[in-house]
C-alpha positions in Angstrom: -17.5 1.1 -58.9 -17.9 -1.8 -56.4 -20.1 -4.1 -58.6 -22.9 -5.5 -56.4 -24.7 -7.5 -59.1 -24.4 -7.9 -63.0 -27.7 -8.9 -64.7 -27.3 -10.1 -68.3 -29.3 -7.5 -70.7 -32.1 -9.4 -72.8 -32.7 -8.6 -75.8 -28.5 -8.4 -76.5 -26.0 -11.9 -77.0 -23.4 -10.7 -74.5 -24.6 -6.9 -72.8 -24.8 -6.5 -69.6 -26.2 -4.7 -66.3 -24.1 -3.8 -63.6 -25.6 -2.2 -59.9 -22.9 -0.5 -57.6 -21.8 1.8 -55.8 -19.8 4.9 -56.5 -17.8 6.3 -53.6 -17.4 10.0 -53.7 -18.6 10.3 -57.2 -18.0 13.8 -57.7 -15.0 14.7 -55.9 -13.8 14.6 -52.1 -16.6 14.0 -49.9 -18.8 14.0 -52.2 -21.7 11.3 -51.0 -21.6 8.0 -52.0 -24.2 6.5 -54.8 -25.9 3.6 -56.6 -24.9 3.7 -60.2 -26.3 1.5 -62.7 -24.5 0.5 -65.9 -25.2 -0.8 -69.2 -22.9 -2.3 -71.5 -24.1 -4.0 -74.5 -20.9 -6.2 -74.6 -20.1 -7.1 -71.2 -17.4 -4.7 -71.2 -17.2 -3.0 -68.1 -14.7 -0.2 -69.1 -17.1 0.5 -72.5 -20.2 1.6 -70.9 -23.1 2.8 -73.0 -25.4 4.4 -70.5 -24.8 4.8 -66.9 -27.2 6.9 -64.2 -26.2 8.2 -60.4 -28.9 7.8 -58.0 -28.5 9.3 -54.7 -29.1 7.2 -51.3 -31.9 9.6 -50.9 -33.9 9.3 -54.0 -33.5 5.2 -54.4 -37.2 3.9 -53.2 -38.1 6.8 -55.7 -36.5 4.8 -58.5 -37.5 1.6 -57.4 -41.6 2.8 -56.8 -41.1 4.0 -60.6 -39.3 1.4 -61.9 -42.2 -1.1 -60.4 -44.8 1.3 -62.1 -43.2 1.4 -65.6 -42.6 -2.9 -65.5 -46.6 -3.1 -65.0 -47.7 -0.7 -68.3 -45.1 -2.8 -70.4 
């Protein structure tokens, strides 16, 4: 993954988020994606939960994602 930002996770002493991208995720010429990782010991090779988004479906995610931050 070609880590665009890592975020520290709240709530943990050392976890962490990383945003990327994901060339050809599932195989030759398989589109590229975002992926989003979460490691709750900065270990980037021990990833506890990790999601693909596709190009396409991003501004989805991110409407939903401001949606879900304002009933929290």
């Amino acid at each position: 993954m070609k880590v665009i930002k890592e975020i520290r996770l709240d709530g943990t002493s050392n976890g962490e988020i990383s945003v990327g991208i994901i060339d050809e995720p599932y195989g030759i010429n398989s589109d590229s994606v975002a992926s989003i990782a979460v490691s709750l010991n900065s270990d980037s090779h021990n990833v506890d939960w990790k999601v693909h988004i596709p190009k396409a479906n991003i501004d989805d995610v991110i409407e939903a994602l401001k949606a879900t931050k304002e009933l929290i």
